[in-house]
NUNUVEX-179591 format. One line per field, with one value per residue (C-alpha): residue number from 1; residue in three letters; x, y, z. Coordinates in steps of 0.02 Angstrom, whole numbers, plus 32768, in hexadecimal, padded with zeros to 4 digits. Example, Ala and Ser with C-alpha at 12.3 -4.5 7.8 and 13.67 -1.06 7.14 Angstrom:
resi = 1;2 $
resn = Ala;Ser $
x = 8267;82AC $
y = 7F1F;7FCB $
z = 8186;8165 $
***
This chain:
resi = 1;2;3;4;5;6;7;8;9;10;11;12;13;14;15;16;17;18;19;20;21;22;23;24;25;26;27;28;29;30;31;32;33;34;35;36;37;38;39;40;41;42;43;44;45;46;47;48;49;50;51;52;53;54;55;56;57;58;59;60;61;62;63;64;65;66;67;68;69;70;71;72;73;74;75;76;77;78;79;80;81;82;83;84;85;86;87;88;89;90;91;92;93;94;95;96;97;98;99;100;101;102;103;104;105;106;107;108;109;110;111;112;113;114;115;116;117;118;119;120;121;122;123;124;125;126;127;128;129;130;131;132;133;134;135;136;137;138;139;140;141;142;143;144;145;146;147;148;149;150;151;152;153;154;155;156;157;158;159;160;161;162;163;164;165;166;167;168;169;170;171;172;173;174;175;176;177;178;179;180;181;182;183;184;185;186;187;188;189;190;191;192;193;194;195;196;197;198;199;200;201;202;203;204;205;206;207;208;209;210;211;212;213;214;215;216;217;218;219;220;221;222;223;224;225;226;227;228;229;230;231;232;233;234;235;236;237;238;239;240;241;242;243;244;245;246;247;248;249;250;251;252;253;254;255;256;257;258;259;260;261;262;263;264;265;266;267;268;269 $
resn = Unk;Unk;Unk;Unk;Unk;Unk;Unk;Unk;Unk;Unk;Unk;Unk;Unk;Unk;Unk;Unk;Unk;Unk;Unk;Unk;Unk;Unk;Unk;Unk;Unk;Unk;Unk;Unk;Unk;Unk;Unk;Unk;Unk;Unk;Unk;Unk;Unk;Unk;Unk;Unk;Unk;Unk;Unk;Unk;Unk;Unk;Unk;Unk;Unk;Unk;Unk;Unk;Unk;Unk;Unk;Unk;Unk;Unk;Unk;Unk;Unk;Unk;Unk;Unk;Unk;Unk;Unk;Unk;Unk;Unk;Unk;Unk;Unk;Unk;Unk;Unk;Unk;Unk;Unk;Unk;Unk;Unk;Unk;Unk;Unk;Unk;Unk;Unk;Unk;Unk;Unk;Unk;Unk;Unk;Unk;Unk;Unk;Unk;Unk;Unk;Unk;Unk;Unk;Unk;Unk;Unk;Unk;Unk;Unk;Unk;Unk;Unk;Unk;Unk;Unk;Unk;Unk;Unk;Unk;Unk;Unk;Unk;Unk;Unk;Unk;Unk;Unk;Unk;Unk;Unk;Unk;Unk;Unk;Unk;Unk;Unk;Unk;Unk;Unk;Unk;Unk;Unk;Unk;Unk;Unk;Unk;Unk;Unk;Unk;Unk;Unk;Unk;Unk;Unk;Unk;Unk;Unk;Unk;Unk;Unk;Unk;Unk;Unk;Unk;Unk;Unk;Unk;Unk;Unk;Unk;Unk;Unk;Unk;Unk;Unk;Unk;Unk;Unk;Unk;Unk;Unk;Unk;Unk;Unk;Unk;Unk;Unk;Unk;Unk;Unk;Unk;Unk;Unk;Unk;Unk;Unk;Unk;Unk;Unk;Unk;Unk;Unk;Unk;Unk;Unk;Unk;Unk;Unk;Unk;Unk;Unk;Unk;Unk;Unk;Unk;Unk;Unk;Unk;Unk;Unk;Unk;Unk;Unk;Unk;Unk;Unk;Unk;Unk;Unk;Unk;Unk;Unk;Unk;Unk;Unk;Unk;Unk;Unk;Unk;Unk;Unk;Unk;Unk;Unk;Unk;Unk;Unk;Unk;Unk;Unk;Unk;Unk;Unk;Unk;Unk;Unk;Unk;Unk;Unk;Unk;Unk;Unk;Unk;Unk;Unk;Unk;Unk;Unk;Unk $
x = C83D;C7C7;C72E;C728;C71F;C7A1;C73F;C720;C7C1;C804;C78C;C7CE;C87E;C879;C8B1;C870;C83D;C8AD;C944;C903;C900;C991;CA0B;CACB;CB1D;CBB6;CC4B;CC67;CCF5;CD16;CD06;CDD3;CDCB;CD31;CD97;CE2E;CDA3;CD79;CE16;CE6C;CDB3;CDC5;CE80;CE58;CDAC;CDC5;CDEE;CD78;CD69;CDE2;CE71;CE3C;CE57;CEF8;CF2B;CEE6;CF59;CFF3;CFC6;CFD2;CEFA;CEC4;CE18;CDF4;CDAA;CCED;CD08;CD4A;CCB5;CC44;CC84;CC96;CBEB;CBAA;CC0B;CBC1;CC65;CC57;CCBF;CC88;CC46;CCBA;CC9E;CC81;CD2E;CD27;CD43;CD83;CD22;CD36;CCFA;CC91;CC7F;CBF6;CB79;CBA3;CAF4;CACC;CB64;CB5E;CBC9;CBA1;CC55;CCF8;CD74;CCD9;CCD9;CD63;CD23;CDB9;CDBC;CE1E;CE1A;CE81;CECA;CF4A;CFCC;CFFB;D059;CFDE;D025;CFA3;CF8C;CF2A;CEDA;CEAE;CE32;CE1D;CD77;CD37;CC76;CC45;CC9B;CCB0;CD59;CDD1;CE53;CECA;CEDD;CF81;CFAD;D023;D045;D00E;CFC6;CFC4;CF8C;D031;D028;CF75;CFA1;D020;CFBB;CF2F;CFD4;D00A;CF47;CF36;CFDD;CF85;CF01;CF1E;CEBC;CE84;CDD8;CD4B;CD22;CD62;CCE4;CD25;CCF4;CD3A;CDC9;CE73;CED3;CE4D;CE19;CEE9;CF24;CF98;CEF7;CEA5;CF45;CF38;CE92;CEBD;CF53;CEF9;CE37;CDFB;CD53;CD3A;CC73;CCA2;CC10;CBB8;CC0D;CBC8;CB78;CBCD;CB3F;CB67;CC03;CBBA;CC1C;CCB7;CC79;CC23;CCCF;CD2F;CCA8;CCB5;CD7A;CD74;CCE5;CD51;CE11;CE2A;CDC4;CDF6;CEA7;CF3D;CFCE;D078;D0C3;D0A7;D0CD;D07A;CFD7;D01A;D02B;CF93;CF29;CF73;CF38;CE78;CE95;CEB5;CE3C;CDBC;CDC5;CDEA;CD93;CD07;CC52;CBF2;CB45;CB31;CB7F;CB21;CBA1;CC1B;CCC5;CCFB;CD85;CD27;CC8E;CD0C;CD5E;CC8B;CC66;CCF3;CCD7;CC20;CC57;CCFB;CCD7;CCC8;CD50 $
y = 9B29;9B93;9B39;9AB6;9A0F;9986;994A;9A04;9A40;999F;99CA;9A85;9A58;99BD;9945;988D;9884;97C1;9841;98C3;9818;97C9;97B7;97BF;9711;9745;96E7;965F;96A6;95FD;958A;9570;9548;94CF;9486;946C;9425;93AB;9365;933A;92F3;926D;9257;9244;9211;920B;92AD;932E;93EF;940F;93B8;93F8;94A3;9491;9445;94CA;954F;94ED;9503;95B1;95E6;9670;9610;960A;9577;95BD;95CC;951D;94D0;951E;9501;944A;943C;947A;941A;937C;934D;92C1;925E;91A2;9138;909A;9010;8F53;8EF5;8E64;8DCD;8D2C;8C99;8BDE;8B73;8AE9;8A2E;8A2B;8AA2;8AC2;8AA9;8A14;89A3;8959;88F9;882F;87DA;8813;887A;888D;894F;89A6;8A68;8AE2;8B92;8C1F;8C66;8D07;8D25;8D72;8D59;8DE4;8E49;8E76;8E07;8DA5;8CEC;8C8D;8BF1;8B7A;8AFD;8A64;89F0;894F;8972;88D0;889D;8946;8917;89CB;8978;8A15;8AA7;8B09;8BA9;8C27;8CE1;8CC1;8C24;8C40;8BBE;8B67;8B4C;8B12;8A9B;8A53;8A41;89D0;8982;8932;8913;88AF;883F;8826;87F5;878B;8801;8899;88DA;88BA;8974;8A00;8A9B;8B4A;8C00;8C8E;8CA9;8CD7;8C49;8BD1;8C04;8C19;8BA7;8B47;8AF7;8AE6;8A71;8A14;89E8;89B7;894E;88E8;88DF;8948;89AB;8A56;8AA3;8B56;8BA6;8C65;8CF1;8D31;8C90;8C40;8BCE;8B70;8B2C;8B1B;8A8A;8ADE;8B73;8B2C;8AD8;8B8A;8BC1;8B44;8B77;8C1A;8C0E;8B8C;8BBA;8C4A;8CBD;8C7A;8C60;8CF6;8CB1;8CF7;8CCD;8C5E;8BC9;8BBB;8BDD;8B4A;8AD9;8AF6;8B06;8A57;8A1C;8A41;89FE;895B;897A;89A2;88FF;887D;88D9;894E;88DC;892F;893D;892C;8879;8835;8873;8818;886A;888C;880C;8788;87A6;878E;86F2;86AF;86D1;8680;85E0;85E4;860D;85B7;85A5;8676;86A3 $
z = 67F0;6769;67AB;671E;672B;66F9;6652;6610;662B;65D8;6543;6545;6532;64CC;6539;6555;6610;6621;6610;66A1;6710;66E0;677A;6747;676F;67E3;67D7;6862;68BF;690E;687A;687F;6934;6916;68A0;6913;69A1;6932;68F1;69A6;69C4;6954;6980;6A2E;6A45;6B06;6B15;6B66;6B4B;6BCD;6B7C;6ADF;6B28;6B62;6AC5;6A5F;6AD6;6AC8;6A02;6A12;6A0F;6A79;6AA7;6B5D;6BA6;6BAF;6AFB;6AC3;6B42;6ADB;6A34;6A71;6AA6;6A07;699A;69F3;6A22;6AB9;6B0A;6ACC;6B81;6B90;6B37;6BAE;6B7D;6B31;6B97;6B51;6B6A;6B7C;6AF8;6B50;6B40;6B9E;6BF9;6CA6;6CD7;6C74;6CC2;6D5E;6D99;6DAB;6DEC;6E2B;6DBA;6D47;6D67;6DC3;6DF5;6E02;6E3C;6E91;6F3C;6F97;7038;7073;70E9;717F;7120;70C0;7021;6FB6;6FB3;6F2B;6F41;6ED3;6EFB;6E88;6EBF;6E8C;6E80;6E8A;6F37;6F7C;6F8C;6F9F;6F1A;6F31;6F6C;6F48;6F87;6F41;6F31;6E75;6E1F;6D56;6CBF;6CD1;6D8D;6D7B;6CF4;6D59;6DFE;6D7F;6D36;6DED;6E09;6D76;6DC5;6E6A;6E23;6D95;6D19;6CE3;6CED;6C77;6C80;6CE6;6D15;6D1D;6D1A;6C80;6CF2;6C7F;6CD5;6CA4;6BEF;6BCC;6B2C;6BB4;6C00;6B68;6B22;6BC3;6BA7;6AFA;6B30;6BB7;6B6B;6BFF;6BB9;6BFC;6C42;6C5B;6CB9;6C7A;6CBE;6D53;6D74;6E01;6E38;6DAB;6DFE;6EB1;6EE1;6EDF;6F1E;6F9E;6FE0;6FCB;7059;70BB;70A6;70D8;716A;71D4;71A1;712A;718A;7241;721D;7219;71A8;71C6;7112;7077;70D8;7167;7103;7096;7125;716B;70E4;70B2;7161;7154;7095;7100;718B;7116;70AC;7134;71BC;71AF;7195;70EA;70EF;7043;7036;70C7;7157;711B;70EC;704C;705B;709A;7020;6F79;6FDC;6FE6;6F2E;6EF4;6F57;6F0A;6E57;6E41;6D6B;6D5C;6DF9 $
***
């Protein structure tokens, strides 16, 4: 103002030059609300600014909703991205793609299918598969099929047949890795070869069938109700055993090959 710089006019007066510089700290106006942010952040870390805003009005605060995003932004207050659930796992007896299957009922495959019928109500399959014969052991339809239904279908299997399996294979699927088939395993000696998740090749015999399944019935075939699709879902069962030729087993039916290997290996049938 008089022409004189900063240091000599500090020098004139007396005063150290820090002081001339020094900036007044002004109080944060919004430190309360920053405060308040931060306190329904951690009690509801999936809340975003929005909410936040609206909670803070129903409070009583004045803020408007520019406001609160930018106090929110600045605070580093984010909405946490979802953690991947945890999904329960089967406890294997065997790796699914170290077992293969080397006589009937050594390995049974099991796994689920969907339809539905015309009115638009689901149907769930279960297909249960001898690996070794090809043979389509069972395949029961219902609106739902849970552990205890699936423990029951192996339970009338095992009659028919005389025994249970040596192992069974099986996706993560909650049915499947449920403590009701894990006690039926226990009961009856049955070991279980639950494949990775997301790895569906390693059950390919099953889900090999449940194509052939759905390419010449499920996807042909309208069902009017639960029991029609039962009936005829039974009857390809049938056809499919005693009928249809499998390339893998020379062309001879499922049926017909089990019938062969147990004439040939009478001490292991």
């Amino acid at each position: 103002m008089l022409g004189l710089s900063q240091r000599l006019a500090c020098r004139i007066v007396g005063q150290h030059r820090s002081t001339q510089r020094h900036q007044p700290l002004q109080p944060d106006r919004d430190r309360a609300a920053r405060e308040q942010l931060r306190r329904l952040s951690r009690a509801h870390p999936r809340w975003g600014y929005r909410r936040a805003h609206a909670q803070l009005r129903s409070q009583g605060w004045t803020l408007n909703r520019k406001a609160v995003q930018r106090l929110w932004r600045e605070e580093g207050l984010r909405v946490p991205s979802q953690r991947r659930k945890r999904q329960r796992l089967g406890t294997s007896t065997c790796p699914a793609d170290r077992l293969a299957a080397k006589h009937p009922d050594h390995v049974w495959a099991l796994d689920y299918q969907f339809d539905q019928t015309q009115d638009g109500r689901r149907l769930k399959l279960l297909n249960v598969v001898d690996e070794h014969t090809r043979e389509a052991l069972a395949i029961t339809v219902d609106r739902r099929i849970d552990a205890d239904e699936t423990v029951k279908v192996l339970d009338r299997l095992v009659v028919e047949r005389g025994r249970p399996p040596r192992f069974i294979r099986m996706d993560n699927g909650p049915e499947l890795t449920a403590n009701t088939l894990r006690d039926w395993c226990r009961f009856t000696g049955a070991a279980t070869s639950y494949i990775e998740p997301g790895s569906p090749w390693q059950n390919p015999y099953v889900e090999s069938f449940g194509s052939r399944l759905r390419d010449e019935l499920l996807a042909v075939e309208a069902f009017s109700g639960l029991l029609e699709a039962q009936v005829l879902v039974e009857d390809w069962r049938i056809e499919y055993n005693t009928v249809r030729p499998h390339s893998a087993l020379g062309y001879l039916t499922p049926t017909d090959y089990a019938k062969a290997w147990t004439t040939n290996h009478p001490t292991l049938s």
